[in-house]
N, C-alpha and C positions, 0 to 999 in steps of 0.2 A: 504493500500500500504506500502511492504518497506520502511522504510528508505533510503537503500540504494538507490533505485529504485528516491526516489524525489533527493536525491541530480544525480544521471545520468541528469534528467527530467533539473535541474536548470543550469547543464554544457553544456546541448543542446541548451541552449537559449529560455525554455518554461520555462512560471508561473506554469501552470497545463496542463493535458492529453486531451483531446479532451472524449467526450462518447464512440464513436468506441474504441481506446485506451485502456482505463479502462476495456472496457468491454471483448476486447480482453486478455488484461494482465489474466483479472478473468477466461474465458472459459479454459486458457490453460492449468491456475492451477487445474482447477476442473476435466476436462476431458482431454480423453487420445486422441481422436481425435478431430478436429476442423477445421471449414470450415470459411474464412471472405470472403465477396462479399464485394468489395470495388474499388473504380476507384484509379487509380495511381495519386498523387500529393494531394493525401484526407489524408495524415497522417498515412496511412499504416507500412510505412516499422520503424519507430518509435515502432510502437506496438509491431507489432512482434519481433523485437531486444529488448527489456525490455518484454517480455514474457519469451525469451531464457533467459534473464539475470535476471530473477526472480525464473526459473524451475533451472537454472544448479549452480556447483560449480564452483567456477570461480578459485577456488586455487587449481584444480584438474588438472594432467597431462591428454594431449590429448586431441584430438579434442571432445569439448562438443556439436558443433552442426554446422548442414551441411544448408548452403540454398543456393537450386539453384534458380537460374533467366533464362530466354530465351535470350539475349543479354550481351554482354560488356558493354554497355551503365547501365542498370542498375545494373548490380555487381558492379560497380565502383559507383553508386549512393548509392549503400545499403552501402560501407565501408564505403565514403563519410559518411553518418550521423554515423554509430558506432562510426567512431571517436571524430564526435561531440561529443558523450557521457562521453569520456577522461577517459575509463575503465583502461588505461596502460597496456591492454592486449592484445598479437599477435590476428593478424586478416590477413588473405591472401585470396586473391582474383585470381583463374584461370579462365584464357580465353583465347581464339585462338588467331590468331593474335599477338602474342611474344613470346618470348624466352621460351619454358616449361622446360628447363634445368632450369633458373631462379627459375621457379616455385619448381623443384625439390629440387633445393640447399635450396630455404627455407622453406620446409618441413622436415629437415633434423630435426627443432627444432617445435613439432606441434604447429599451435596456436589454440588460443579455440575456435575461430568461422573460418570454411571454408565455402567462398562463391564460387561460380562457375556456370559456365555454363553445362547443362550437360555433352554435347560432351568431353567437354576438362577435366572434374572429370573422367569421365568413361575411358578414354583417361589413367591417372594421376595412376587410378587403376591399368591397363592393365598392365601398363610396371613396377607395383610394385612397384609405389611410396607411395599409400594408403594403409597399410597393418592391418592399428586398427582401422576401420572405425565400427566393431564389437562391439565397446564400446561407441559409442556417441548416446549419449540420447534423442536428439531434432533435428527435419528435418525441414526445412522450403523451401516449393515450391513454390515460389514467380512469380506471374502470369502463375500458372499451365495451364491456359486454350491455353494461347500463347503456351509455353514450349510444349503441344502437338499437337497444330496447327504448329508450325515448326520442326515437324517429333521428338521431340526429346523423344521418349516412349520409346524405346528400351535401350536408355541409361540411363532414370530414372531407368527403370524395374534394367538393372543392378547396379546399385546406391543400389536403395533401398535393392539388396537383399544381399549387405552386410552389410545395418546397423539393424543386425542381433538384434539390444536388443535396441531399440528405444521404449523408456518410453513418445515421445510424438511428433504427427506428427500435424504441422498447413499448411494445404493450402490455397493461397491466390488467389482470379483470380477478375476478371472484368467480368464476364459474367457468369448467376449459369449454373450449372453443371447437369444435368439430370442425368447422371450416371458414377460412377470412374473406371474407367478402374481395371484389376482383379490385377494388381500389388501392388496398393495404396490402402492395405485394411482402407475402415474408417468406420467397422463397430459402429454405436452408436453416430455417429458424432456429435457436436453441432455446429450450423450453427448462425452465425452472419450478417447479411442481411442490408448494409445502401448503397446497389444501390439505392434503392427508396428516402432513404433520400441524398443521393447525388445528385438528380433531382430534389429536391424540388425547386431548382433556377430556376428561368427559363432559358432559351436560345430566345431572343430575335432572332427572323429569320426574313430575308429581301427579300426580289425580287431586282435582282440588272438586269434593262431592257437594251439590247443595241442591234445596230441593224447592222453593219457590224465588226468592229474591237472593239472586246472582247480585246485584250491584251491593247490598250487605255482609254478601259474601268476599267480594273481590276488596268493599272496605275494612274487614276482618282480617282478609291475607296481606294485603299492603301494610296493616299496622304492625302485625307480625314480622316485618321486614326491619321494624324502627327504621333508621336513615341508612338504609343503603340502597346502592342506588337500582332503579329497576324502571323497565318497559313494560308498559300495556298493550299489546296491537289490537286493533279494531279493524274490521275490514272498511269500511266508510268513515267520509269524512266528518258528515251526520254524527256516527257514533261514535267519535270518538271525542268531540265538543259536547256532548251529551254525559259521558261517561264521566268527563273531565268536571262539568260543571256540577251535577251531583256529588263526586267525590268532596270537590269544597267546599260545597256548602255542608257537609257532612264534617267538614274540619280538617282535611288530610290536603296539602300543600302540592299542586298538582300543574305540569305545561300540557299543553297540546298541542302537536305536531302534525299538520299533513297540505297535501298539495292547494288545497284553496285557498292557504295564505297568500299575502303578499309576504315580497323576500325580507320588510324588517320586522313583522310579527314574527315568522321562523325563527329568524336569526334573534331575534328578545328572548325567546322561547327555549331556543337553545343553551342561549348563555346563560339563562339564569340555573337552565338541566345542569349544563358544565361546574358551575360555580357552586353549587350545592342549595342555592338557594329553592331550588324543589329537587327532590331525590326521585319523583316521579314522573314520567315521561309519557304521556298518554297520545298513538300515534297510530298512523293507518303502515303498510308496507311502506310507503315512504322512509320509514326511519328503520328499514331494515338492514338498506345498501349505502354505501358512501358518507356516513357520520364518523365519526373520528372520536367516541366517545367508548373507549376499551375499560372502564372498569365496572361495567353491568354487571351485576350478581344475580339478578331477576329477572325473565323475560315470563312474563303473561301474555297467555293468549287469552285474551276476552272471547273471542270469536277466531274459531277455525280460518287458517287461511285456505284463497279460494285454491291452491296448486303447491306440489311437493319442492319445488325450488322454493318458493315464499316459506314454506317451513324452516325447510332447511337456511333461507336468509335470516329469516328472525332467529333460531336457534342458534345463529353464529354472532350476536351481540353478545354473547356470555361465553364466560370461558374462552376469554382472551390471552395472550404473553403469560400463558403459563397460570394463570388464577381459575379456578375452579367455578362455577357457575350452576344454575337452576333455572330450569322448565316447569312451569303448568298450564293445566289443559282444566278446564272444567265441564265435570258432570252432570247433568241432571237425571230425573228419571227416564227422557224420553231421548236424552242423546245419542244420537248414532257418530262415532267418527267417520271421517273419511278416509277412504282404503287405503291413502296413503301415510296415514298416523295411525300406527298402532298403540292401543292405549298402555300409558304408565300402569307399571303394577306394584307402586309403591305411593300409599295413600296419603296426602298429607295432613299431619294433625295438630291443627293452628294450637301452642303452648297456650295458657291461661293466664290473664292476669298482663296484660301489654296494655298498653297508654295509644294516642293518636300520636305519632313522628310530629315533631315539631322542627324546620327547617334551623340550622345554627347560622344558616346567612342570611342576609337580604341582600337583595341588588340595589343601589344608589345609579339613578341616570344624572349625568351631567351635559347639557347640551351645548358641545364643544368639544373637539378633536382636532386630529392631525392638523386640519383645516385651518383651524382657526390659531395653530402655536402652541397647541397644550401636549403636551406628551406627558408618559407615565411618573419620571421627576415631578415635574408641576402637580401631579396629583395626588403623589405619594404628600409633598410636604404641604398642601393643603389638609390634607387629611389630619397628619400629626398635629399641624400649628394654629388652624384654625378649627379642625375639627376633635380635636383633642384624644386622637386614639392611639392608641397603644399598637407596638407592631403587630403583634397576635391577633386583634382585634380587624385586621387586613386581609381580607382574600384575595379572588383572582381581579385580576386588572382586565378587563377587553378596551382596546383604544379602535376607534373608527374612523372615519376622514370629518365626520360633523359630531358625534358623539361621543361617549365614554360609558360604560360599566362597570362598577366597582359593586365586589361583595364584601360588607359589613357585618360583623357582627352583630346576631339580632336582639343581641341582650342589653347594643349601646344603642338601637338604632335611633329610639326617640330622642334620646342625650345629643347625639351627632347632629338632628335633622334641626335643633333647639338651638344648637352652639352656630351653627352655618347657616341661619337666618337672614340674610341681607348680607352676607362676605361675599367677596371677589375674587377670582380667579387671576392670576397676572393680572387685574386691574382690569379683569372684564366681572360684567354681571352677567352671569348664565343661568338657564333653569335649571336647579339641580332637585329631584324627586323622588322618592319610593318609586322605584318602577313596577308599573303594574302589567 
């Protein structure tokens, strides 16, 4: 391995590479095509960023390498760790959902890695914003197999056939591929395979029996959980804002996840899942593929999914990097499963004597980001100086281009919200709120 490659490796916050990793860094060197079978939150998108950052020159003008993703959520996952890496080098991310004149303005100076969704690169082309995409050397299609389960071929195909001199294509997906579409030549491929070894854990699965009301049931097993963290899947979007909103008003701290959002209800919704401020995650299959949230202990199925990959996708939230994980299925008297779930034959029997989970965070919104000159500094020492908290009393940070995110401790939160009443940020007044 490079040098340089171990000090990235030591500014990400890892000792050393995982085997996938390593092994990915070597295929990419060696060959010109290459395939990784790997679930999302196993260390993937690590590899593949220090694969590019291995193959390309980083003191060369122009975009050295393109990866799409099939969602916002994880292009902003994939910058998220580049930065980790603290290369000092442009990195831009397009997606739908905001300003593409922004996007345009800062293309004006290329960076070396563009991420994007397709739609919105194919999009970025069209109107002439991409016009040297001819010269970049390394593609990276990040969960390819989603990217064409949500229609997006027609805009690869156009992607692809302007990165006319591409010296090296990796694609990534969760589920192998029988055959690549006639766009994505990978003739010669070498193929990297740790779906199998990402199963090695098991998934503890339960029978969870009940015989009129399932939603006092499902609030019974979520208490039982206390705060760790756990998935609900609901087949509809209906029921799964349903599901959600019962649970609260019942007292239990709960997001909901699915496609009818718009992308900053999602993205609210996530952060506060991530940050701990709800341990509970109430979601249609959307939230089965492409989340970046590996320490699920829980997966509930509220509802049967409608097909055996959907099982098997929600069953692969849990029992991640080596942590051991739990399935339940519930019963009633007149459930029949589907031929493709065979039922748990180990019953589960919710302990006595459990409390309703009380979340130990809140989310604090401050309206101002990147955008506006505020970074994580300016908020850390707002917090300590004007909002008088203790380090421990600090969670996760998320910084946005107009926003910010902070998780508080829920035990100061009235104290904090009392003390930072009409203060200022660098000398601006911004909204700062409980987000809700």
């Amino acid at each position: 391995m490079k040098t340089e490659l171990k000090a990235l490796i030591k500014n990400a916050g890892h000792a050393s590479l995982l085997g996938m990793q390593e092994q990915t860094i070597l295929a990419t060197e060696k060959h010109t095509n290459t395939v990784l079978y790997s679930k999302t939150g196993s260390g993937k998108t690590l590899a593949f960023l220090l694969s590019i950052l291995n193959h390309i020159d980083v003191e060369t003008n122009g975009i050295q390498s393109v990866i799409l993703a099939p969602s916002r959520e994880l292009c902003l996952q994939i910058e998220t760790v580049f930065r980790s890496l603290k290369t000092k080098k442009k990195i831009l991310t397009c997606y739908g959902g905001h300003s593409i004149q922004s996007e345009k303005n800062s293309l004006t100076v290329s960076p070396l890695v563009l991420i994007g969704t397709p739609g919105r690169l194919a999009d970025h082309i069209d109107r002439g914003h991409l016009e040297e995409l001819e010269k970049t050397p390394f593609l990276v299609i990040d969960e390819f197999d989603k990217c064409l389960e949500f229609g997006f071929q027609e805009d690869m195909e156009f992607i692809v056939e302007k990165l006319s001199r591409l010296e090296k294509k990796l694609l990534v997906s969760a589920t192998r591929i029988d055959e690549f579409p006639g766009f994505i030549p990978m003739q010669k491929a070498y193929f990297i395979d740790h779906l199998s070894n990402d199963q090695d854990i098991a998934v503890a699965e339960h029978l969870v029996l009940y015989e009129n009301d399932i939603i006092q049931t499902l609030f019974s097993l979520l208490c039982s959980f206390s705060n760790e963290k756990s998935i609900v899947f609901c087949n509809y979007r209906e029921v799964a804002e349903d599901v959600s909103n019962q649970l609260n008003e019942m007292g239990i701290v709960t997001v909901f996840y699915h496609g009818g959002m718009d992308q900053d209800q999602r993205e609210r919704a996530l952060i506060k899942y991530r940050n701990s401020s709800s341990d509970i995650l109430i979601c249609t299959d959307l939230g089965a593929r492409g989340l970046d949230i590996p320490e699920v202990k829980h997966v509930v199925h509220y509802q049967y999914p409608g097909s055996p990959e959907a099982f098997t996708h929600r069953q692969g939230r849990t029992a991640r990097m080596s942590n051991s994980g739990n399935s339940y299925l519930f019963k009633g008297d007149t459930t029949t499963f589907p031929e493709y779930i065979e039922a748990p034959t180990s019953i589960y029997k919710m302990a006595s004597g459990w409390t309703v989970p009380s979340p130990t965070w809140t989310t604090i919104y401050f309206g101002g980001g990147k955008k506006d000159k505020i970074n994580k500094i300016d908020l850390v020492g707002f917090l300590f100086k004007k909002g008088g908290l203790k380090k421990d009393e600090i969670g996760l940070i998320t910084l946005q281009d107009r926003a910010a995110y902070v998780a508080i401790s829920s035990n100061v939160t009235r104290l904090f919200m009392k003390r930072i009443h009409k203060e200022k940020i660098k000398g601006k007044r911004i909204k700062i709120a409980i987000s809700r």
